[in-house]
C-alpha positions as CSV (number, residue, x, y, z in Angstrom):
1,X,-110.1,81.7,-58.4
2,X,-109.4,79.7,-55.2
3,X,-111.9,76.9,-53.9
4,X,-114.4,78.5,-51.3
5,X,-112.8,76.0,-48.7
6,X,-109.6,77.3,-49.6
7,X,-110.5,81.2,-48.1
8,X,-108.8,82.7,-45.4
9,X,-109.4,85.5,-42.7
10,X,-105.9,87.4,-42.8
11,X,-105.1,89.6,-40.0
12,X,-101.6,91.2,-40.0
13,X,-100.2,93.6,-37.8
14,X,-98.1,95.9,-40.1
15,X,-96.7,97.7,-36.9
16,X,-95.5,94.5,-35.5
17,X,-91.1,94.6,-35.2
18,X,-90.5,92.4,-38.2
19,X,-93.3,93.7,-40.2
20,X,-92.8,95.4,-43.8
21,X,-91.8,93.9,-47.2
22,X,-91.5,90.4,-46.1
23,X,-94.9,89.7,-45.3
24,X,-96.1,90.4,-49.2
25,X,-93.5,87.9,-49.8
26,X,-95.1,85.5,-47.6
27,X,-98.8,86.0,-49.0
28,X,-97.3,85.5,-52.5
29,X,-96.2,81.9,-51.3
30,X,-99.9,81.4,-49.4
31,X,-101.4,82.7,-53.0
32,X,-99.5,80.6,-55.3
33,X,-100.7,77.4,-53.2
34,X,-104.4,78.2,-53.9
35,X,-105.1,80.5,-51.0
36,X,-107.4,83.1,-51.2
37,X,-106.5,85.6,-48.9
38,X,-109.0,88.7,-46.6
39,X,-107.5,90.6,-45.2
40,X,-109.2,92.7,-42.4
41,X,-106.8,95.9,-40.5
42,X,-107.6,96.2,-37.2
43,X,-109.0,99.5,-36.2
44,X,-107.3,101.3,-33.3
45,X,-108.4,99.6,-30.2
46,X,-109.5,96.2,-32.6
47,X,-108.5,92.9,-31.2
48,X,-107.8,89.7,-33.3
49,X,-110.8,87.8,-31.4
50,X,-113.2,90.6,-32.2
51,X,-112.6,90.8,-36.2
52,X,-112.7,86.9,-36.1
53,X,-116.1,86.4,-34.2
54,X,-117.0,89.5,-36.6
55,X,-116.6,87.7,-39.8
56,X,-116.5,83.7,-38.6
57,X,-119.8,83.5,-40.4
58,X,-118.2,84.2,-43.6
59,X,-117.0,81.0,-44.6
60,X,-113.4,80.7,-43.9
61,X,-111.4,77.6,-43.6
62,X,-109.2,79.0,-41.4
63,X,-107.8,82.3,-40.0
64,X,-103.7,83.4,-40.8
65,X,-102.6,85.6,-38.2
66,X,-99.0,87.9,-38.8
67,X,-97.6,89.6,-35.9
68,X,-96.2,88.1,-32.0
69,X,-97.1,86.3,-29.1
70,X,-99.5,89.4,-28.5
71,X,-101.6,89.5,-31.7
72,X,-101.9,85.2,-31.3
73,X,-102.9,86.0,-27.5
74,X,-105.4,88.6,-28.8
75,X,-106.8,85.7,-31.6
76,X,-107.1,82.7,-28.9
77,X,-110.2,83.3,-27.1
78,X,-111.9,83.3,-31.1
79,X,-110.1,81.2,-32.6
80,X,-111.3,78.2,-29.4
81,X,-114.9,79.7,-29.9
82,X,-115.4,79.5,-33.7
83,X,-113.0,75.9,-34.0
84,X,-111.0,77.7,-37.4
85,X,-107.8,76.5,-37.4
86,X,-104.9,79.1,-38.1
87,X,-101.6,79.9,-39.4
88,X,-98.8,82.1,-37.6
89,X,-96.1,84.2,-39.5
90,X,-94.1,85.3,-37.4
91,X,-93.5,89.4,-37.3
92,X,-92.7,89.8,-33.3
93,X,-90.1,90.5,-31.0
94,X,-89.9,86.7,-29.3
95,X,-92.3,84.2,-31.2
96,X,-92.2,81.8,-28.1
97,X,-95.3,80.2,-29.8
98,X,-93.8,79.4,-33.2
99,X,-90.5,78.7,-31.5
100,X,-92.4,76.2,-29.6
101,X,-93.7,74.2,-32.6
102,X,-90.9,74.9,-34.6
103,X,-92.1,77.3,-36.9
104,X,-89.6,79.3,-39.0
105,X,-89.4,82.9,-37.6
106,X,-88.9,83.7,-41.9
107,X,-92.2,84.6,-42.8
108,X,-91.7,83.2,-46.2
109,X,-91.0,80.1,-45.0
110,X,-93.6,80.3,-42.4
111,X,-95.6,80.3,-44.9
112,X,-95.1,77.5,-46.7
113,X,-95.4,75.5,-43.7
114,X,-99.2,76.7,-43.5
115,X,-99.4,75.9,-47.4
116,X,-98.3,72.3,-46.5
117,X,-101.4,72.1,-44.6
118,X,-100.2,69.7,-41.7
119,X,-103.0,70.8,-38.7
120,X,-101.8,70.3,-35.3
121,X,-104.4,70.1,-32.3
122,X,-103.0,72.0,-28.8
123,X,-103.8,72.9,-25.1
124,X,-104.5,76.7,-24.1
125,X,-104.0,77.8,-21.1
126,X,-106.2,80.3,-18.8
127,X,-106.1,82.2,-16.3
128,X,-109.2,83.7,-14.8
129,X,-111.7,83.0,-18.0
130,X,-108.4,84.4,-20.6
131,X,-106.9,82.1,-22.5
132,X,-102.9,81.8,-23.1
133,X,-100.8,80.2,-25.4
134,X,-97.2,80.5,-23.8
135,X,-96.5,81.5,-20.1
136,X,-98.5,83.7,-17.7
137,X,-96.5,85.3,-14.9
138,X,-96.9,87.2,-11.2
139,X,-94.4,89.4,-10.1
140,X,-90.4,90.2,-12.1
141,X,-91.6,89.4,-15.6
142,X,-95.0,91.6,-15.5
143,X,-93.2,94.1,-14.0
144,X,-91.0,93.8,-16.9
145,X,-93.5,94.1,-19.2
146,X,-94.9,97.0,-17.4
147,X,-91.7,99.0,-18.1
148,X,-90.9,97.7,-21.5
149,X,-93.3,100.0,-24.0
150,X,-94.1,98.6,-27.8
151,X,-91.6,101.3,-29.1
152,X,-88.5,99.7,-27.0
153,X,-89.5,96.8,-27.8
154,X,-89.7,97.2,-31.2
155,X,-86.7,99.2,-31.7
156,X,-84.2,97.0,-29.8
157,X,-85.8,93.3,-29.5
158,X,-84.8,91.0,-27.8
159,X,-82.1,93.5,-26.4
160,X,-84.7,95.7,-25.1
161,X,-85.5,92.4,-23.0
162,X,-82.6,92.1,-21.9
163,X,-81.5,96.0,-21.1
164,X,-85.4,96.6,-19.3
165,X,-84.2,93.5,-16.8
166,X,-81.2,94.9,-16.2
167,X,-82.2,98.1,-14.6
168,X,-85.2,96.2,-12.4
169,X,-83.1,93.8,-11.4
170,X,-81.8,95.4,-8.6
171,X,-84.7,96.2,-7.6
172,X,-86.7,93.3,-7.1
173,X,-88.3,92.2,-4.0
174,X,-90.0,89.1,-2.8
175,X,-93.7,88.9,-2.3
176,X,-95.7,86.5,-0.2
177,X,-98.0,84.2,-2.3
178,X,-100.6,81.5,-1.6
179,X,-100.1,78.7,-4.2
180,X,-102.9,75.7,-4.0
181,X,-103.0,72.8,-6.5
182,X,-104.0,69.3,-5.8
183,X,-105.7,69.4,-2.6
184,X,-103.0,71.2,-1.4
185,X,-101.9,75.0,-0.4
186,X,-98.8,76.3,0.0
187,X,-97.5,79.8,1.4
188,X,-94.3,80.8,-0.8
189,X,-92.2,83.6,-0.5
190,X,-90.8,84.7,-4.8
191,X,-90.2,86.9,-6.8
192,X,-92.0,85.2,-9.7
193,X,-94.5,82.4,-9.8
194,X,-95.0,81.4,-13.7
195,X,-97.6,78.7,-14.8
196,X,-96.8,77.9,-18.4
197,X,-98.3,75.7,-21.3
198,X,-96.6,75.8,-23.8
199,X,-92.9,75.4,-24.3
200,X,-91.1,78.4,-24.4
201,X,-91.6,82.1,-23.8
202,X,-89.8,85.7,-23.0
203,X,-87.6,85.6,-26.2
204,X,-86.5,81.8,-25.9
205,X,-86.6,80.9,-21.7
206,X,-88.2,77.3,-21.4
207,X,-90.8,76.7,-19.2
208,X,-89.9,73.1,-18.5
209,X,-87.0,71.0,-20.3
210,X,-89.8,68.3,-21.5
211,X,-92.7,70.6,-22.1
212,X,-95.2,70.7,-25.0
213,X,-97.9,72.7,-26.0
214,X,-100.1,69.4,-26.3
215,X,-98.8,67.5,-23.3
216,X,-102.1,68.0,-21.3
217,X,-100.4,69.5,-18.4
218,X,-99.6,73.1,-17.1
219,X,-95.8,73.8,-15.7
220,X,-95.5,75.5,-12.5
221,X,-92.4,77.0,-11.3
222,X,-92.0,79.8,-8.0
223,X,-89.0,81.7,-8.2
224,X,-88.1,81.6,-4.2
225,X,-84.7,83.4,-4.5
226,X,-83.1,85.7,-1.5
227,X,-80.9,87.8,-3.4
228,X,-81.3,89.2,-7.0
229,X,-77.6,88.3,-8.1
230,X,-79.0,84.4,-8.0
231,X,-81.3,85.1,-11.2
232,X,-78.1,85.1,-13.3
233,X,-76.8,82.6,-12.0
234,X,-80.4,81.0,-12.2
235,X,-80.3,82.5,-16.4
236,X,-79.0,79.5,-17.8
237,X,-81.4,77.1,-16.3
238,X,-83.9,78.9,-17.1
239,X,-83.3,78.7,-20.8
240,X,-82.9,75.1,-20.7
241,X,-86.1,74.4,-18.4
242,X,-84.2,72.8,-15.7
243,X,-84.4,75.3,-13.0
244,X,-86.5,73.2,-11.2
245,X,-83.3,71.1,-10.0
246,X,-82.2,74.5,-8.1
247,X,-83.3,74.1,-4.2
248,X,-85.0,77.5,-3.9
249,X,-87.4,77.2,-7.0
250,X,-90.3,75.1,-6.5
251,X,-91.7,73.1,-9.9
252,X,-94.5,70.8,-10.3
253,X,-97.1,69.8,-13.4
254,X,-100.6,70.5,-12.7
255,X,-104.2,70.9,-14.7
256,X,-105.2,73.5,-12.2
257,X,-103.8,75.9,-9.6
258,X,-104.5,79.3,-7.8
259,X,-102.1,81.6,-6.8
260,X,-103.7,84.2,-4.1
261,X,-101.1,87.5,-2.9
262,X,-102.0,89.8,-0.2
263,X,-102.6,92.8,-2.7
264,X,-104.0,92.1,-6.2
265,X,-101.2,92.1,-8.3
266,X,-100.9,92.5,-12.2
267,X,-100.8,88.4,-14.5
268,X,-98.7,88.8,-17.6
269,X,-100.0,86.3,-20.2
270,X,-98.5,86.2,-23.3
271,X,-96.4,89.4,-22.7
272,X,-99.7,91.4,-22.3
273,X,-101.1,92.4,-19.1
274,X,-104.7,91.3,-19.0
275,X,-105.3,89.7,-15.5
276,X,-104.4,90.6,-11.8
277,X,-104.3,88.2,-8.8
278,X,-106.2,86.0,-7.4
279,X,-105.4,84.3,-10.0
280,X,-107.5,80.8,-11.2
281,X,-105.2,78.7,-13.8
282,X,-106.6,76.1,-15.4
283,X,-105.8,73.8,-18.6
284,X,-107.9,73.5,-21.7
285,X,-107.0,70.8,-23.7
286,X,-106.7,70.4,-27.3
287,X,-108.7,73.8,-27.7
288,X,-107.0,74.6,-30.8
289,X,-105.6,73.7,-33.8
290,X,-102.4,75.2,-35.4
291,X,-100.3,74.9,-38.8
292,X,-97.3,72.8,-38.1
293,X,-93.6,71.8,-40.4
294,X,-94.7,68.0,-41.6
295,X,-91.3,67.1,-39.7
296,X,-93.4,68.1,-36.5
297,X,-93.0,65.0,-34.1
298,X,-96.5,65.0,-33.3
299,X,-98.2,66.9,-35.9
300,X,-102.1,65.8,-37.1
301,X,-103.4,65.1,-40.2
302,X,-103.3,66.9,-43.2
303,X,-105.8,69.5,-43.3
């Protein structure tokens, strides 16, 4: 039987796109290096945050969460309460969290990257009182995730992304948006203003070229584009974080912003729509701490 230090919260979300065989696989390996495994389904209507505050007093050395950015999203405001570290394998449609700190998207080998036990401490963002781990957006991308339902996404992935853009692409408009940060405020007219944290999001876009999720800093970028056709041209940039050199997108770091629009308008954090404008970012630093490869360039100690 596995040390009592050694126990941990398991919450898995079966109906996640990559979800099925492979995860008993990937408890097998968690099992075999001396975890001892709960697992708690989520009830209908259940978040990850709730089970965990639910059961934190239980004992666990750390909480192993399987599904996307979404279920890890769902887990964040617990998992900074409570100060268990946790484990991700990967089960979504994008992973922009494990792709950020180079997690294998193979739950199996996911999992031995928690059973190497190498603890990783990193920022959070929020955005007014809800934590994120990736990107939070106004405007084309939660409009986007508006129209793209959990079936689409789950039957066609990262296609679905891709197909769901398509057809709104034509359709996008600018909005007028109040953006103040350091003392400053300025009026922007975009189609997107994102504040990220982390590194990557939307199925492998990078918020900034040099970003981190422990870099202390949020990454700010205002999509300020007059005609639609300049977001493809804008697509490659964009997955290499350097859009920023493009005239008509405005970039900068920050620890805290506000972005104000004449109508409240829906925040998508994570990929799930949980916050509407005015919106109040700030950065909360080290708040977490994550399983990480031991090739990690700036991993922590060994748990």
């Amino acid at each position: 039987m596995a040390e009592p230090d050694r126990r941990a919260l398991l919450i898995v979300n079966r109906n996640a796109r990559n979800g099925g065989a492979v995860i008993d696989a990937a408890l097998a390996v968690l099992r075999d290096a001396g975890w001892s495994l709960v697992e708690h389904p989520c009830s209908p209507g259940q978040t990850a945050a709730e089970v965990i505050r639910a059961r934190a007093a239980e004992g666990f050395a750390a909480v192993i969460l399987g599904g996307g950015d979404g279920t890890l999203n769902g887990a964040a405001p617990a998992l900074m309460e409570t100060g268990l570290p946790f484990g991700i394998l990967p089960l979504g449609t994008a992973n922009d969290l494990a792709r950020s700190l180079d997690i294998p998207f193979d739950p199996v080998e996911a999992a031995h990257v928690i059973a190497g036990g190498v603890l990783r401490p990193i920022d959070l963002g929020e955005v007014n009182g809800r934590p994120f781990f990736n990107v939070a957006s106004i405007g084309f991308s939660a409009t986007l995730a508006k129209g793209l339902g959990r079936e689409e996404k789950k039957r066609w992935g990262k296609l679905g992304y891709a197909l769901a853009a398509f057809r709104l692409l034509r359709r996008v408009r600018r909005f007028t948006a109040w953006i103040t940060h350091d003392g400053v405020t300025e009026q922007v007219k975009t189609i997107q203003v994102s504040v990220g944290n982390g590194r990557h999001y939307g199925g492998g876009m990078t918020v900034e070229s040099s970003a981190r999720p422990d870099d202390g800093k949020l990454d700010v970028y205002s999509l300020e584009l007059d005609h639609w056709w300049r977001l493809l041209a804008l697509l490659p940039y964009l997955r290499r974080g350097t859009q920023g050199q493009w005239h008509d997108v405005r970039a900068f770091p920050t620890t805290a912003c506000e972005v104000r629009t004449r109508r409240p308008m829906p925040v998508n954090t994570d990929g799930e729509l949980n916050a509407m404008t005015p919106a109040r970012f700030r950065l909360l630093p080290k708040a977490v701490r994550v399983y990480v490869p031991s090739s990690n360039p700036s991993h922590g100690m060994p748990a």
